[in-house]
N, C-alpha and C positions, 0 to 999 in steps of 0.2 A: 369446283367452285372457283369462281375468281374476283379479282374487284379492280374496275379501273379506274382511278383518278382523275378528275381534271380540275390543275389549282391556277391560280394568278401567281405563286408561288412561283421563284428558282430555286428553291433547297427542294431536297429530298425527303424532305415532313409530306406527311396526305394534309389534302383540302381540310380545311378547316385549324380546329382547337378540340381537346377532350373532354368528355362528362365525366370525370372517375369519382366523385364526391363519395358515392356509395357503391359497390361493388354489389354483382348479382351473379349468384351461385348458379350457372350454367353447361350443361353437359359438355364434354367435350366433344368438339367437332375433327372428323379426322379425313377430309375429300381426297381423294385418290390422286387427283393431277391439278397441278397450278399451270396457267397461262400466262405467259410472261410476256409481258408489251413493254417494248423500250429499254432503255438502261435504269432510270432511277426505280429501283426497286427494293423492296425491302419484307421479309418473311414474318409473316404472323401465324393465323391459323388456314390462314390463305394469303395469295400473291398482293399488295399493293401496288400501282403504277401509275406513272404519271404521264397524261398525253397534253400539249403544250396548243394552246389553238391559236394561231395567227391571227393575229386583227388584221381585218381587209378593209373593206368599203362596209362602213357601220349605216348607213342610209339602206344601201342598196338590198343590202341581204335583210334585215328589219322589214323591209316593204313586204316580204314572199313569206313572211311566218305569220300564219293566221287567228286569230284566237280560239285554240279549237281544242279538245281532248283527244281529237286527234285527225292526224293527218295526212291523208293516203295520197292528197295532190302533192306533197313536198316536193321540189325539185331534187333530181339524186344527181345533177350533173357535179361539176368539177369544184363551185362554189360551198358545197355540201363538207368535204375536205379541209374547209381552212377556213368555215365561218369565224365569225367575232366573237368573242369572248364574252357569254350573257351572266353565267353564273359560274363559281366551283362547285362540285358535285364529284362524290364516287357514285360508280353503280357495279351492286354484286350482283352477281349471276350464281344460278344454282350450276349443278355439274351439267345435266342435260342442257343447257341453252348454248345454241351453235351457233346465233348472231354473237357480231363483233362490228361495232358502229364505223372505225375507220375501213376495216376492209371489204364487208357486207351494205353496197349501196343501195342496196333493195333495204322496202318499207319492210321492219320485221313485223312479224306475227307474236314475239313473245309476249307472253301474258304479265305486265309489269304495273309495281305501285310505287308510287312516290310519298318518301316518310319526309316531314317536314318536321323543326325543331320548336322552339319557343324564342322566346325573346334572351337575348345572352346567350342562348346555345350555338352549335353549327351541327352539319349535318354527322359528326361524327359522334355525337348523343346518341343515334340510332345504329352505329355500328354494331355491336355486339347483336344488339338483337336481329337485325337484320341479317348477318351471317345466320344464324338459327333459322329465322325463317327460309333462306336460302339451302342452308340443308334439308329442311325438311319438304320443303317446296321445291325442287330439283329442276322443276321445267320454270321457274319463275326467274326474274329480276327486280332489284330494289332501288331506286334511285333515291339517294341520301343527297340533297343539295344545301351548298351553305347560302340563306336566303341575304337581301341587301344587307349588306353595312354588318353583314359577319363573318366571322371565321375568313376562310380567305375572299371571299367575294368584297371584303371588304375597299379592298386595294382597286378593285371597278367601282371608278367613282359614277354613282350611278344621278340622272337629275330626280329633282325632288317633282312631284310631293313624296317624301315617304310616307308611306301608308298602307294599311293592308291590300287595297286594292290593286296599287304599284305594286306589290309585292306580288302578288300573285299573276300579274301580268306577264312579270318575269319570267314565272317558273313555266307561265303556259309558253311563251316562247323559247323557253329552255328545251319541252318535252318536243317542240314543232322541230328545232334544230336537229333535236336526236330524232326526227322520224318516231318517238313511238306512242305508243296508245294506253296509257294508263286507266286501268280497271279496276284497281284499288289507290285510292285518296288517303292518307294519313300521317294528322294533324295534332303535336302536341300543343297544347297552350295558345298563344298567338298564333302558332301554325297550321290550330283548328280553323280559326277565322281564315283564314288565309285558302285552306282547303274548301270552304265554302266560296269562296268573294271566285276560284278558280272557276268551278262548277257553275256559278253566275255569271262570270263573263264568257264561258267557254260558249262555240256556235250551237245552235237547237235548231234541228231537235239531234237529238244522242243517234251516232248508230250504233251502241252498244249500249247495254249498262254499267250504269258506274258507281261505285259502291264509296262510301264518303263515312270518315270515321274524325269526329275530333272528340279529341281526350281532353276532358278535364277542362272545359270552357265551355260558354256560351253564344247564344246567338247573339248577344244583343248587348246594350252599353255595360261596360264594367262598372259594378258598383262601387265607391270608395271604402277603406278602411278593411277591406275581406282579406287581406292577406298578412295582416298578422302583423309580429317584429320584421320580417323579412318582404314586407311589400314591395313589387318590384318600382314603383316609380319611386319610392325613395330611395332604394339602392342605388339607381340610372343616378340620381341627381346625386346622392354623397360621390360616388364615382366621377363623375363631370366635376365635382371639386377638387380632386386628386391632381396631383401633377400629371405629364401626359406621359412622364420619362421618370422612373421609379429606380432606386437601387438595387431592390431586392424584394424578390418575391413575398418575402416577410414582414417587410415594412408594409406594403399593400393589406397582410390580411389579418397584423395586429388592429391598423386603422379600422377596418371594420367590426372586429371585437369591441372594440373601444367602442362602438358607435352601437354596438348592440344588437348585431346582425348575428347570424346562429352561426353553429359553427359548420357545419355542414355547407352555408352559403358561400361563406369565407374563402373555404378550402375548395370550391369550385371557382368560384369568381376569379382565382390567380392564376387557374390553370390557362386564362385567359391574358396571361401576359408571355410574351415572347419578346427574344434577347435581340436587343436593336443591332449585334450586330457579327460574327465570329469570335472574335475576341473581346467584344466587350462585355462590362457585367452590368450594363443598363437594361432595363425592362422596359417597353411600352405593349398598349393593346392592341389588340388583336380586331377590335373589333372598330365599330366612327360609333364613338357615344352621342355626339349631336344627333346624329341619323338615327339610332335607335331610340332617343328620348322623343321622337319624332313619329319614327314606327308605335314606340307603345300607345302614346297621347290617340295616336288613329285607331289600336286594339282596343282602348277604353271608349273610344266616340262611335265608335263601327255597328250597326245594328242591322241585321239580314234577319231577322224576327222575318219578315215578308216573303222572303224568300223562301226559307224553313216551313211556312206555311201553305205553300204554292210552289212546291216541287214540280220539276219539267218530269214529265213522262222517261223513266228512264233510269232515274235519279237515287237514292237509296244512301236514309244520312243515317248514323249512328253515333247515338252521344255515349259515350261513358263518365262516368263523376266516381271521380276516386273518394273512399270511405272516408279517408282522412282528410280532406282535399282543405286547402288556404284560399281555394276560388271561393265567391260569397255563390255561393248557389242556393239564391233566392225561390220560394214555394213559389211563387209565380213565373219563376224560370221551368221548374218541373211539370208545373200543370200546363204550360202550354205547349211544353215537350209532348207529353202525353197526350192530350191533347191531338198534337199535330200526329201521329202514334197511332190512332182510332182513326183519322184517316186515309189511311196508306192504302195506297191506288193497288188494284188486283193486277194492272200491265206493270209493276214492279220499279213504280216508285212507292217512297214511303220513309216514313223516318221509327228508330228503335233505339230505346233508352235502356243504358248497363249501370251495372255499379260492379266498380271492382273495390273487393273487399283486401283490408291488410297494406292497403297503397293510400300514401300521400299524393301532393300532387307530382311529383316524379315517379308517375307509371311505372314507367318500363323501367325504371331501377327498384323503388321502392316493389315492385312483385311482379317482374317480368315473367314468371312461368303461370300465374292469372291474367296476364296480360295476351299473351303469347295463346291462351285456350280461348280467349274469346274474340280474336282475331285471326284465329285460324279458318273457322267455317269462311271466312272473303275467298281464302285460298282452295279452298275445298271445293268449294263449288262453284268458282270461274274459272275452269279450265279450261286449255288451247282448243 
């Protein structure tokens, strides 16, 4: 198994910031050989690396990425090597996958999904578990990217609108640059919307199917008040009143106690500050808060209700709603879930409603090995 990197970063941190708020009791993974790319490297339970992309000509190469799920016309000439910098992202590979994107300029065939995070997160919320998936998936890839205005993608000042749609515009020109073909979709929180808005901009009709998973969110406008003490738009905005340059980790996450936010939030939220500097003991974020109080205001306005209802031929969406969930998940959000459910096309579109039980809205922490069974069957049965 291995995972390779690519940040906006010069240190030797991986792309993004971490989720450790709550830890999940995981088997141990033990892969027989790491691939090693480059010098900044660093040993986990596989290889980290970091590959560095050149900014060229940001017009020209933008012109030749389509919006597509995928992309077999991509050019593999010499521009291919040293596109522009669209996003940070790792991507894990299981043991068996023999592509390797810098040296392999042929279009790959491996069968790969793209996990996306929520709002405040970066793509390394789905580490853990996407190594697991990777071990057990051997012939698969995972592509884990940090979406605008976080973790490191942050630093690519990207133009506005932020919004779910830009967002996922992104990631479709992210997957065009890597040449590859994503056959599993997977979306936590805002990153469900996001996996949807993909699927909707992406060209139709499909030449494959493509299987479409958001956890723990909705189609359609955010209702106010559903998420509890810890509502994310007031977090964004007590945040936004915070200085930008903090002394200490600590000061950051008493102010939030103080303010009433759980503890669990707290102790996540700071992991989101980074030291401005080698020697210095100043903190700033990690992430552009104006850009995401930007991003969310678009996750609460955003409604694909339509879409959801008028799946393309091809298409295959999958809602989960966690037991515990802080989402307001309205009976008129279920019923038209279901709904949409009763008519799922026999050519293999169609939409399917889960519950995982024992989980909050942080899935994949709150009970990753429930999580991990009913996101298995994607992997099961879309094989090379």
């Amino acid at each position: 198994m291995s995972t390779v990197s690519c940040s906006t970063a010069s240190s030797s941190r991986g792309c993004g910031t971490s989720f450790p708020s709550k830890t999940s009791s995981l088997p141990a993974l033990n892969p027989p050989n790491f691939i090693r790319i480059g010098t900044n490297s660093q040993s986990d339970i596989l290889s980290s690396h970091r590959l560095t992309l050149v900014h060229e000509n940001r017009k020209a190469w933008s012109s030749t990425v389509p919006m597509a799920l995928v992309d077999e016309r991509q050019s593999t000439g010499q521009n291919v090597a040293h596109p522009p910098r669209i996003l940070a992202y790792d991507l894990v590979q299981g043991d068996l996958v023999k592509w390797r994107w810098k040296e392999d300029k042929s279009v790959p065939d491996t069968p790969t999904a793209v996990l996306l995070h929520g709002i405040l997160g970066s793509g390394k919320n789905w580490g853990t578990f996407a190594r697991r998936l990777a071990h057990e998936f051997p012939t698969w890839q995972f592509l884990l990217v940090d979406l605008r205005c976080h973790g490191d993608s942050a630093s690519l000042k990207k133009r506005g609108p932020h919004s779910v749609a830009s967002t996922a515009s992104d990631v479709l020109k992210l997957v065009g640059q890597l040449r590859l073909t994503p056959r599993v979709l997977v979306g936590h929180s805002f990153g469900g919307k996001v996996v949807l808005s993909m699927v909707e901009q992406a060209a139709k009709p499909l030449p494959r199917p493509v299987r479409a998973w958001v956890l723990d969110a909705t189609p359609g406008k955010v209702r106010a008040g559903g998420d509890g003490e810890d509502h994310p738009r007031e977090l964004i905005s007590f945040l936004r009143q915070l200085p930008k340059v903090v002394s200490s980790k600590n000061e950051v996450y008493n102010a939030l106690m103080e303010e009433g936010f759980s503890n669990d939030v707290a102790q996540w939220v700071v992991t989101n500050l980074r030291s401005t500097g080698p020697s210095s003991s100043s903190f700033s974020w990690a992430f552009d808060l104006d850009g995401i109080a930007e991003l969310y205001q678009s996750y609460e306005d955003t409604n694909l209700w339509n879409f959801v209802e008028n799946l393309p031929r091809g298409v295959h969406v999958s809602f989960l709603k966690a037991e515990r969930s802080l989402h307001r998940w309205a009976l008129e959000d279920l019923q038209r879930i279901h709904a949409a459910e009763e008519l799922a096309s026999e050519e293999g579109g169609g939409v399917e409603m889960h519950v995982l039980e024992d989980a909050g809205h942080w899935v994949h922490t709150d009970n990753p090995d429930g999580l991990f069974r009913i996101l298995s069957s994607s992997f099961q049965v879309l094989r090379p």
